[in-house]
N, C-alpha and C positions, 0 to 999 in steps of 0.2 A: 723504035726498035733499031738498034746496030749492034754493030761486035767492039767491044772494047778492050784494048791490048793493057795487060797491068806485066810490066818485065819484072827480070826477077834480080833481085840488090846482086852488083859486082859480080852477074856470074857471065861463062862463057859462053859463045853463042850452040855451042856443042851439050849445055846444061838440058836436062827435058823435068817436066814433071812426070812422076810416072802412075801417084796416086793422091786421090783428093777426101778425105775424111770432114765430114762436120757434128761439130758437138757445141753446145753453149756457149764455148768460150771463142768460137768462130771455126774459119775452116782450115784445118792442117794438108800441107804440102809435105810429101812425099818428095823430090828429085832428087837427082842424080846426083849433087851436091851437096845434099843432108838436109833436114829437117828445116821447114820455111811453114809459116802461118800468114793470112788474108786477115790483115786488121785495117779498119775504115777506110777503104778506098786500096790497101797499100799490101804488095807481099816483102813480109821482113823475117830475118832468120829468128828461128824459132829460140839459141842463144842459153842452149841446153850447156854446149859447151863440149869440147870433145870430142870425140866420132860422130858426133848426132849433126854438129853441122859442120862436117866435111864427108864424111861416106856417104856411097848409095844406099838411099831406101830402102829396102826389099820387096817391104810389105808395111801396108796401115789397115788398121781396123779398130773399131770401137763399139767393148761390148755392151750388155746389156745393163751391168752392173757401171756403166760411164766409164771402164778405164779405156784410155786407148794404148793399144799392142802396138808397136815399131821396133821392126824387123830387118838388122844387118844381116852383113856377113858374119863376122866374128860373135854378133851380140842380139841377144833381145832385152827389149826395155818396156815397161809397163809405167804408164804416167797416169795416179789416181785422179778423180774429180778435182783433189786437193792443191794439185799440181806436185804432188809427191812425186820424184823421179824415183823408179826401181831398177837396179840394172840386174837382170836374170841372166847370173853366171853360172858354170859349168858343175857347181854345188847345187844348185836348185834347178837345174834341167838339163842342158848337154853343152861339152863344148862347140864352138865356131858352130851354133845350131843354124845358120843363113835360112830365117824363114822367109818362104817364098808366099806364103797365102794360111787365111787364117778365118775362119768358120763357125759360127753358134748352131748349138743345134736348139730345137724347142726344150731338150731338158736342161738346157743353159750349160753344156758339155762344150767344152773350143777345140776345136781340132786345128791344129795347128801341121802343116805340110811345108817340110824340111828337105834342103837342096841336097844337106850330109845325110841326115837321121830318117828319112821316109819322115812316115804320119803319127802325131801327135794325139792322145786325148786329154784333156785336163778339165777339171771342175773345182768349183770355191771347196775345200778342204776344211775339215771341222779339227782337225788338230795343231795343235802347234808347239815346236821343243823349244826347249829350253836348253841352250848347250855352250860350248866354248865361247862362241862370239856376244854371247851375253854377260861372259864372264868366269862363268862354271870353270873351276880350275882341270879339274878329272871329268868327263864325259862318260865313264861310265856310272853311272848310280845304282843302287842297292834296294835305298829306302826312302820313300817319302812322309812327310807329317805336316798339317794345319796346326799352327800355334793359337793360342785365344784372343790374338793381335789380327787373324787371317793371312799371315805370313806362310809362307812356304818353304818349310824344312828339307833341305836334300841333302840324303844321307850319299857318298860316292865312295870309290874304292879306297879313296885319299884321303878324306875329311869329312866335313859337314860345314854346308852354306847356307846361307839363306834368300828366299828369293822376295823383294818387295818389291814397291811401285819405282823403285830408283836402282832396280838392277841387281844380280847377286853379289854377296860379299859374303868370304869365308868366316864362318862363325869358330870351327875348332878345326884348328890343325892336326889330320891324323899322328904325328906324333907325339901329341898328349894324350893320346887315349893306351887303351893295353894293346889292341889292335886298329892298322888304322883303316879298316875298313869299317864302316857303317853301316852295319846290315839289317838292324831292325831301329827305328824312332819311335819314340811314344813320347806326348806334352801331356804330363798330369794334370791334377785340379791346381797347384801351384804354377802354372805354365815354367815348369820347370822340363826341359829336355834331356829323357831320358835314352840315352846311346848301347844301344847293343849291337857291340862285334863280332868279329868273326872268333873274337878268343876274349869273352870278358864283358864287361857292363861298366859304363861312366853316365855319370849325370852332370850334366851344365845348367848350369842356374847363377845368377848374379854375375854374367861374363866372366867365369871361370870353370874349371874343372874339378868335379868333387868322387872322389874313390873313397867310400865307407867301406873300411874292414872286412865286415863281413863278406858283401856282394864279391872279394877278390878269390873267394872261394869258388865262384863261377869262371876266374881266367883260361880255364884249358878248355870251354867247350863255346860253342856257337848260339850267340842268343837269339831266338827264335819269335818270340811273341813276350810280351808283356802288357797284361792289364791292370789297372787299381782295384780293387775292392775294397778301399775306404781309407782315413785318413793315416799316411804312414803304414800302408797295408797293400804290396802288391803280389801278383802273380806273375813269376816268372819263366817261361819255355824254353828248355836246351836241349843241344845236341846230348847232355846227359842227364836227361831226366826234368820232372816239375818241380818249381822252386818257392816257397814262399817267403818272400821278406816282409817282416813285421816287427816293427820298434828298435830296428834296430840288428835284431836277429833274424838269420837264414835256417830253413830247414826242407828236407826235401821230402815231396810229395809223389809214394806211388812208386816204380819200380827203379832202382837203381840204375848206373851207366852202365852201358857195355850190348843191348842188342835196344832193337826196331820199336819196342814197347816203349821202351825210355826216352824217344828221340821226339821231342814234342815240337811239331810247326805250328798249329793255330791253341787261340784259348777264346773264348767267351763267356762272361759272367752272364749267369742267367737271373742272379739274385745275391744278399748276402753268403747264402750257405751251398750255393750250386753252381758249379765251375764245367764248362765243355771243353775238352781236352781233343786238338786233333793231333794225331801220333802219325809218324811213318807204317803202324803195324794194325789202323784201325782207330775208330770215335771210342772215347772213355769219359766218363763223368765221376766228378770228385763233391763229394757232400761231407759236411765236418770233417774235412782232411781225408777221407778216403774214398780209394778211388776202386771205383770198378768200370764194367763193360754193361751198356745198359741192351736192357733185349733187342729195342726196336732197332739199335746197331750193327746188327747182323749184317743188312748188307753190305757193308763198308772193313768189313773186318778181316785186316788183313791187306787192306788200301793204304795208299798216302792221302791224309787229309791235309788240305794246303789252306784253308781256309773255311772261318765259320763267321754269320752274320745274319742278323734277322733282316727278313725280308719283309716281311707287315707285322703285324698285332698276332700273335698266335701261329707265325709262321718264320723257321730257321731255315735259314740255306746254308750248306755245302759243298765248296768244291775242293774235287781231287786231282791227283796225277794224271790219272788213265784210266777211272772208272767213272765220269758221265757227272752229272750236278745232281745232290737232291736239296730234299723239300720235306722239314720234319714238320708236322701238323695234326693235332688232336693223337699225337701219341703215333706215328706212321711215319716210316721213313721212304719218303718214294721216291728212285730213282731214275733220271731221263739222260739218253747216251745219244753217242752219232745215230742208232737206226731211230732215234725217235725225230729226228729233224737236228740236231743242235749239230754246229760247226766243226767241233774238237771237244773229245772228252777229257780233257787237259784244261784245267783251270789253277790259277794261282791268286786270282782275288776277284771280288766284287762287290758292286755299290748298287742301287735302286735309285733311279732320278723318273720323277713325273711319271709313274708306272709302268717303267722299264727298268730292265734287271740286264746289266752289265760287266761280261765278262773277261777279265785280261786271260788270255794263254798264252803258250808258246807260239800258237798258230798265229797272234792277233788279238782284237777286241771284237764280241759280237755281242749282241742282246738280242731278246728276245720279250715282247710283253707279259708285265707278272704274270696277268691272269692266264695266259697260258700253262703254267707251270702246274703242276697235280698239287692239288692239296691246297690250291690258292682260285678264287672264285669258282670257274666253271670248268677250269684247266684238266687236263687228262695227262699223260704220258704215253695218249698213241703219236700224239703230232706236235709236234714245239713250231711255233712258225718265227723260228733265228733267221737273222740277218749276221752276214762277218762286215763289222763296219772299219775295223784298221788291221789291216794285213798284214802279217813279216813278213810272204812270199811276192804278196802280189798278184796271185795265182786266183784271185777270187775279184770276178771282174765288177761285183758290186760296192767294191770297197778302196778304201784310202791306204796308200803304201807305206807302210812307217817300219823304221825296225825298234820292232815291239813283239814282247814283253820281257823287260828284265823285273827282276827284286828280288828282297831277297826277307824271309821272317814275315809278320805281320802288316808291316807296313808296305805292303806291294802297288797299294793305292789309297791314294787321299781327296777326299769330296770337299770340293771348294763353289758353293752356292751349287749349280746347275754342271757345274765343269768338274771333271775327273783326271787327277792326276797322277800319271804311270810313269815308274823308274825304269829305261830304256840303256841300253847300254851306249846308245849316244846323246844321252842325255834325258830329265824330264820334259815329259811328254804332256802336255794341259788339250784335254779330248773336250770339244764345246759340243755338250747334247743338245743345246736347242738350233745348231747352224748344220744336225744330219738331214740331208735331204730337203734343206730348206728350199722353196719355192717350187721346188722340181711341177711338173704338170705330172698326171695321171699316164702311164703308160697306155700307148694305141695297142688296141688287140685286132688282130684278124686271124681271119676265116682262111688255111691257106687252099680246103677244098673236102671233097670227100671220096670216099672210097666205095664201088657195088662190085660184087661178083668181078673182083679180080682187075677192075678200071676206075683207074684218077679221074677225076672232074675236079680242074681250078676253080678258085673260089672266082666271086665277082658277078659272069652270068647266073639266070636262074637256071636251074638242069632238070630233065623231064627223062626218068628212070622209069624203062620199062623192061627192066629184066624179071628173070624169074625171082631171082634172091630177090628178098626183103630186108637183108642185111644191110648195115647201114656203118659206117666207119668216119669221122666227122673230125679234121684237123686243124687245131688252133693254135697260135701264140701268140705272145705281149710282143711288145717293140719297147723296149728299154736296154741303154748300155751301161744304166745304173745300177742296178741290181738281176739280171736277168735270170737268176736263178731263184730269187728269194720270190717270182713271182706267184701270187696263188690264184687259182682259179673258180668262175660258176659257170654253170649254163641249163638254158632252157629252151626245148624244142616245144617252140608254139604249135596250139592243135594236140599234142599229145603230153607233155608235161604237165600237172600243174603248180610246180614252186618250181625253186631254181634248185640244181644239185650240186653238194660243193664237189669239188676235183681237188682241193690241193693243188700242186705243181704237178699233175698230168697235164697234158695237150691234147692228148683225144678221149673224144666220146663215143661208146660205143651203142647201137639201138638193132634189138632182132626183131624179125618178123613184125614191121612196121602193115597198118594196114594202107589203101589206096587211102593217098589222099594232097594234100597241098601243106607245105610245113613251111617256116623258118625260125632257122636255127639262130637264137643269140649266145652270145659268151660275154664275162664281163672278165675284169681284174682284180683282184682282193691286194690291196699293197699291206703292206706289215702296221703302217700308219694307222687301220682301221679304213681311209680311202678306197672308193668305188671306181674304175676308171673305164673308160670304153667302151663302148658295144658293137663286136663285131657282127655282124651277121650272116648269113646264107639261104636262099631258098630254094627248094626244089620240089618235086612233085614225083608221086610215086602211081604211075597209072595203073589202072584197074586190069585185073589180069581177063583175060574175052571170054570164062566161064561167071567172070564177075559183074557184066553188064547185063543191064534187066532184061532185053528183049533177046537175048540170048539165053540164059537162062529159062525164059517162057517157051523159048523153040526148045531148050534140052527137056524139059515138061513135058510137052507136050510128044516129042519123039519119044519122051521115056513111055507116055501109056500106049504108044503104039508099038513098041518096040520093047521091053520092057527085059526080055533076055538080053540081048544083043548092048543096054546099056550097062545092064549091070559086068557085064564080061567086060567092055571098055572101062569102065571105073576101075574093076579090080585091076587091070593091065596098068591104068595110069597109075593108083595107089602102089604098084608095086615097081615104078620105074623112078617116083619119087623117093620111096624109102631106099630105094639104091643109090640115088643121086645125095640124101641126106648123110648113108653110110657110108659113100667116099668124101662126101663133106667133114663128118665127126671122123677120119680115118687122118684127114689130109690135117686137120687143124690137132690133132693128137700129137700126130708126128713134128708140126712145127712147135706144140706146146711141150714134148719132151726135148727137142732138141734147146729149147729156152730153157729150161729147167737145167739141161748140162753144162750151160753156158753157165748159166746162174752160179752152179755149184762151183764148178775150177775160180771162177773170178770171187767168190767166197773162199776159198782153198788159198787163193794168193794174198788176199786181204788179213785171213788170217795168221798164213806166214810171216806178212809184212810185220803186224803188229805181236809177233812173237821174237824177232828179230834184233838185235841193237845195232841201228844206222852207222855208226862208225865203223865196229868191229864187225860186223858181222855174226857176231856168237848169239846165243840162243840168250833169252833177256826173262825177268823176273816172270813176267806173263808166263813165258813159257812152263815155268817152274809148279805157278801157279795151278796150272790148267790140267796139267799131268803128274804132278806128284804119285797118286796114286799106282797109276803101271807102274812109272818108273820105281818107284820101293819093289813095288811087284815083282819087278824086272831085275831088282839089285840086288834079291834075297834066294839062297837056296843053298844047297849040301852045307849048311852050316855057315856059310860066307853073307855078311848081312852089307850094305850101303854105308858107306862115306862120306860124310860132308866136308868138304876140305876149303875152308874160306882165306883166300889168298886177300894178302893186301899189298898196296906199292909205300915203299917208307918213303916219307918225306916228299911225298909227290909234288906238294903245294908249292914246295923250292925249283921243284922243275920249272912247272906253270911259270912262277914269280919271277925267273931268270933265264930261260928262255923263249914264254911264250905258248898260248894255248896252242899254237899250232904244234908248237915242241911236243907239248905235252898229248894233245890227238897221234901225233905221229908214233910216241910210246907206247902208249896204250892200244895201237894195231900192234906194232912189233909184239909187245908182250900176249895179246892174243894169238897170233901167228907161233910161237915159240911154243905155245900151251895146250896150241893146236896140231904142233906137229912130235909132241911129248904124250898125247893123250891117249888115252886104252881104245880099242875098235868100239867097246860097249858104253863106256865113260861118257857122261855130258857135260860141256864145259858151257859156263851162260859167264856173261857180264853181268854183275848184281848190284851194281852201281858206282858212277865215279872210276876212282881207282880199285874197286873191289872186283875180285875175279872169284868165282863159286865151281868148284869141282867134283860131281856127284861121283863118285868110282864104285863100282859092281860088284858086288861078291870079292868083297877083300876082307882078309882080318885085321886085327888088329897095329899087327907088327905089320902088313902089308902097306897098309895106309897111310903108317911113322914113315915107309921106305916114298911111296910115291910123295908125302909133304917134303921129306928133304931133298927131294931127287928134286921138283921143281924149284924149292929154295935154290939147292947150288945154281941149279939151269938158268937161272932167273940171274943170280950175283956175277956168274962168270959170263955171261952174254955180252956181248961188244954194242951196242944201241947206239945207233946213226942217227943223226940230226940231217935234216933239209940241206944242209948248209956241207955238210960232209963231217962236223964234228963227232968225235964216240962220246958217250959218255954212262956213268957205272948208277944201275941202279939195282935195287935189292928189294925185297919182298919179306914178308912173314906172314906162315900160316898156322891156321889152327885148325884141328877137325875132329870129330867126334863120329862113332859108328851110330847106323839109327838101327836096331833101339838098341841102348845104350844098354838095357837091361834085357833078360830076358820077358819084360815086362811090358804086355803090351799095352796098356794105358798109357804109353809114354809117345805123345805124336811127334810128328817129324820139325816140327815148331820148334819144339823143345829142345832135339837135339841140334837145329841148329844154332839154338841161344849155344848151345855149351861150345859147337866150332867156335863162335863168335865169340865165348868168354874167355878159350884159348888163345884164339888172335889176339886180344884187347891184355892179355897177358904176356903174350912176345913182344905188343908193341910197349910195354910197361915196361919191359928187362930191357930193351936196348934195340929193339927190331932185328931182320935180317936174323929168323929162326924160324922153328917150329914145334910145335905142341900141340898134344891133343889131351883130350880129357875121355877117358876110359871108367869102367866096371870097375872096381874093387873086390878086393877078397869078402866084403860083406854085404850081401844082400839088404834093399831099406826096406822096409814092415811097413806095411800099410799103403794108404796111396798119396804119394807124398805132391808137395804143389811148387813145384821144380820151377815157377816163375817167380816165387820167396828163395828158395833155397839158394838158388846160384848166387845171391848174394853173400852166401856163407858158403863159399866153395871150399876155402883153407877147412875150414870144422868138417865137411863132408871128407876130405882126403884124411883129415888126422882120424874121423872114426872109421876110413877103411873103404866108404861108399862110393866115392870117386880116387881114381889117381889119377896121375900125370904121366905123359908118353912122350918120352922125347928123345931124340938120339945121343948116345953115348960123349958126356964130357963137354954138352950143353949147359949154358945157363943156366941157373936156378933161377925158376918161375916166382917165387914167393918168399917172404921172410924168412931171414937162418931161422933156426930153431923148433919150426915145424918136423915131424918127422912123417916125410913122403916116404911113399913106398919106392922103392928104385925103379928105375927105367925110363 
């Protein structure tokens, strides 16, 4: 036994060590003078190179997974088993982060304690992007696609790459396409890559670029989905309307361009002859070319469907905008939203990996197991038991921080083996489902105590209750900083239970009128995995109350036959001092279960605001429209003056965006609600209806009233001076169209309808040149019969020429349609 002195190469005598780490590859020194390691007998610099051997250490650690952490001032460095040096800069965690100490916890979480940034948490992460420093010319992408090579197709704002084992490399240069954003991908049976833009369709096949004829007939609208159905036979989805290309030739399927019915985001073939149609306005199915609305569609109609895709054998899933996921099965459409458990009722795609069903949103990605879902094994839609596993806020502390979800059309996500890959607007995003939650241990549960007649009792000792009540209040939670929310619950009071009762995500359990006796209390954890974890416990004792002991009882016996008035006068007295004490009990728990109830209600009241609301502007949003149509017509009809649908639009918005900057463009789009807001009637409801589109219900106006308030916000809108961030003006314009409801005095005509015809007026200012207004009015002839005004609007010129509609627009305007027609004036 001695002490033996090993110095340290070339340093000063002012050098110290300040930490000692060991791992297999021997022991790493920490000092003052950078980074030094213990090899056979000898301390030599560790010869990393660069700050690691001349700065102070901070911190060493080495975790479970064998990397070891070393911690500057300006830097942290992560050195795999490999000997792979990682230097973690200011992109992948914080600047000049000087960690001072650094921590595993049992769920293998690092907490990492910073001299600038406070306290750290991190854990191994299942995602991983794909972005600039890979190569990615444009970082934001659209669309993704699997080739039959297992290649990775990235469609971005700019081009289309491709991503292999050797790195991305651009495949098509947005300027050979019609537009050069990439917004939907599809690799047919020919692994031929078919390209849909934001204005147009190209296909690449044999390293070039191929534009058939016909398909150029799609160039003015947005292509949205495309499927095959058989050789040289596909189905195409646009902003205007269903497309079939077949041999050659294009023809359109189902309601022409121009409103919400025609505007098709998903498609699914169910078979040769059966096509699923998701539309902006609601689910539709097309069989030998036609297309209708099928029953069990109902509750979706009138939704954005954003996507469709089978989920097992006999089971379709749906998601939408802002109405919740379903689940079609033996003919039923069943639908499950945020009160049944899911995350966001906002969905834009999904995949099923190893009997999980995964969803991208705006919020994030979360999943949820199949079988939970209605209509799929034993599943219900009272409880979804979701997890959010990639966050865009962050705000969900079970989950991984990404900014996620972009895409755009069909291709929003593509399934590469077990891995799921999402179009991000920093790039693709490849989500590894088998490394969620890998290794983690079973969350600790405890007992934090219980509640009697108005008194806490900590958990831990046993407690011996001898009050009157028998009430009983029992409070529990997990210990997890992995998902703390998604945790679920059981529990079983031994001696009186006999199975376990599930809770769900409550924390307590409640038990009345327990009788005397000796209990403990277990709880377990139910994780999403199927996983059982922990068992807290408690016990306590509930003693006998002194008329409940036997030899007392024998004395109140035996006094009662000698006494036998005298008891029953005491009984009744007790009996009536009790039911007083129970009637301020059911008094006192009324009044705190009405004051719950009014809480409940206001915080439902803002919940509902919120989500009637548009986050940007402020203005009232499609929900709202939806929810209350009814008053409001109600509300907009009387002495003869009927409601207005007045649909504004911004001309040429996209140029804004494209040349300024979406912040440009958010900053316009307040100004223009502001302006529309301080133009609008006291009774008027002004909503945001999407995008650039602005929606103006107006009150009890006529006809010529209506022509006045469209042009009046036209001019208001052209001559407006519009400020940029930056202090730039600049000139924007609008055009609208509107339509009275009911158009007729006819009332079979709903409010749907009249606002296709606003919509068909706008789509006809923006056809003449924009920067106008029109509406579509009554004619001198009444239509016979009951006409099916979602065919007709297609023939709007034949409706004006025989008298049934005209045209409203102000004096020495545009003409809306071909010379030769003969409109009625005005």
């Amino acid at each position: 036994q001695g002490i033996e002195r090993y110095p340290l190469p070339g340093a000063a005598p002012s050098v110290r060590i300040m930490h000692i780490v060991s791992d297999p590859r021997g022991l790493w020194l920490g000092t003052t003078a950078g980074l030094m390691k213990f090899v056979d007998g000898h301390i030599v610099a560790a010869n990393f190179g660069g700050e690691l051997d001349t700065r102070n250490i901070e911190s060493l650690y080495r975790d479970s997974d064998g990397n070891l952490w070393i911690g500057t001032a300006p830097m942290l460095f992560r050195l795999r088993p490999d000997d792979r040096l990682e230097r973690i800069g200011a992109e992948d965690f914080t600047r000049d982060s000087w960690v001072l100490a650094v921590f595993e916890d049992r769920e293998r979480n690092l907490w990492i304690g910073s001299q600038t940034e406070s306290l750290f948490r991190l854990w191994n992460g299942w995602a991983r992007r794909v972005s600039q420093r890979d190569g990615l010319s444009d970082p934001f992408v659209w669309s993704i696609a699997r080739d039959q090579r297992g290649r990775m197709i990235i469609g971005t704002n700019s081009d289309v790459s491709l991503y292999d084992a050797t790195g991305v490399h651009e495949l098509v240069n947005g300027k050979s396409l019609p537009n050069p954003s990439a917004y939907d991908l599809f690799v047919d049976d020919r692994n031929r890559i078919w390209i849909g833009t934001r204005g147009g369709i190209a296909i690449y096949a044999d390293q070039k670029v191929e534009r058939p004829a016909a398909l150029r007939a799609l160039d003015a609208y947005q292509i949205d989905a495309i499927v095959q159905n058989g050789p040289d036979d596909f189905w195409i989805g646009t902003t205007g309307g269903l497309y079939r290309f077949r041999n050659g030739a294009i023809a359109l399927v189902g309601p022409p361009p121009g409103g919400t019915r025609a505007r098709v985001r998903s498609l699914f073939r169910m078979d040769d002859t059966t096509l699923l149609v998701g539309t902006e306005a609601g689910l539709r199915q097309v069989r030998n070319n036609v297309m209708e609305t099928p029953a069990w569609a109902a509750p979706f109609e009138g939704r954005f469907v954003s996507a469709i895709a089978p989920l097992r054998d006999g089971a379709i899933g749906f998601a939408t905008l802002d109405a919740g996921f379903g689940v079609l099965a033996d003919g039923k459409l069943s639908v499950v939203t945020h009160s049944n458990g899911l995350p966001s009722d906002n969905g834009w795609s999904f995949r099923v990996v190893n009997g999980w069903v995964y969803v991208s949103s705006i919020d994030g990605v979360w999943r949820a197991p199949l079988d939970s879902l209605p209509g799929i094994g034993r599943g219900n839609s009272d409880s979804i038991n979701a997890q959010m596993i990639l966050s865009a806020s962050g705000r969900e502390p079970g989950s991984q921080r990404v900014r996620c979800c972009n895409g755009g059309a069909s291709a929003r996500s593509a399934l590469d083996g077990t891995s799921i890959w999402l179009p991000t607007i920093s790039g693709a995003l490849r989500l590894d489902t088998t490394s969620i939650l890998a290794g983690s241990e079973p969350p600790s549960v405890v007992v934090e105590g219980l509640r009697n007649a108005g008194t806490w009792f900590p958990g831990g000792a046993r407690v011996s209750l001898d009050n009157e009540s028998r009430d009983i209040e029992i409070h529990y939670t997990g210990l997890s900083f992995r998902d703390p929310r998604g945790l679920h619950f059981r529990y079983r009071l031994e001696g009186y239970d006999d199975n376990w009762i599930e809770a769900g995500t409550r924390r307590v359990a409640f038990y009345t009128n327990l009788p005397p006796g000796d209990y403990r209390f277990h709880v377990q954890v139910l994780q999403p995995e199927g996983g059982i974890g922990g068992d807290g416990a408690l016990s306590f004792e509930l003693q006998p109350r002194w008329y409940e002991i036997g030899w007392v009882r024998a004395l109140i016996l035996a006094v009662a036959l000698l006494v036998i008035g005298a008891l029953l006068w005491m009984q009744t007295h007790y009996f009536r001092l009790r039911q007083q004490r129970l009637e301020r009990l059911v008094e006192e728990r009324t009044q705190a279960l009405s004051h719950s109830n009014e809480r409940l209600r206001q915080a439902n009241m803002a919940l509902e605001q919120a989500s009637e609301t548009d986050p940007l502007t402020g203005l009232r949003n499609r929900r709202f429209l939806l929810e209350r149509i009814a008053q409001l017509l109600a509300r907009g009809s009387g002495d003869g003056l009927r409601p207005a649908f007045l649909l504004l639009d911004l001309d040429n918005f996209k140029q804004i965006n494209d040349r300024y900057g979406h912040a440009a463009g958010d900053s316009i789009l307040v100004q223009i609600s502001q302006l529309l807001q301080n133009m609008s009637r006291t009774n008027d409801e002004l909503l945001r209806w999407g995008g650039e589109e602005f929606l103006i219900l107006a009150m009890r106006v006529t006809q010529e009233q209506a022509l006045e308030i469209a042009e009046r916000v036209r001019e208001r809108v052209a001559t407006h001076e519009f400020r940029l961030a930056d202090g730039r003006e600049i000139d924007v314009s609008a055009s609208v169209g509107f339509a009275l409801h009911p158009t007729f005095d006819d009332a079979n005509i709903d409010w749907a309808t009249t606002l296709e015809f606003a919509d068909t007026a706008l789509y006809r200012v923006k056809q003449s040149g924009r920067n106008g207004c029109a509406g579509i009015v009554a004619g001198r002839v009444t239509p016979q019969g009951r006409m099916r005004w979602s065919k007709e609007l297609a023939n709007i010129d034949a409706l004006v020429d025989a008298g049934v509609l005209r045209w409203l627009r102000p004096q020495g305007a545009r003409h809306l349609r071909l010379v030769g027609t003969n409109e009625d004036a005005g």
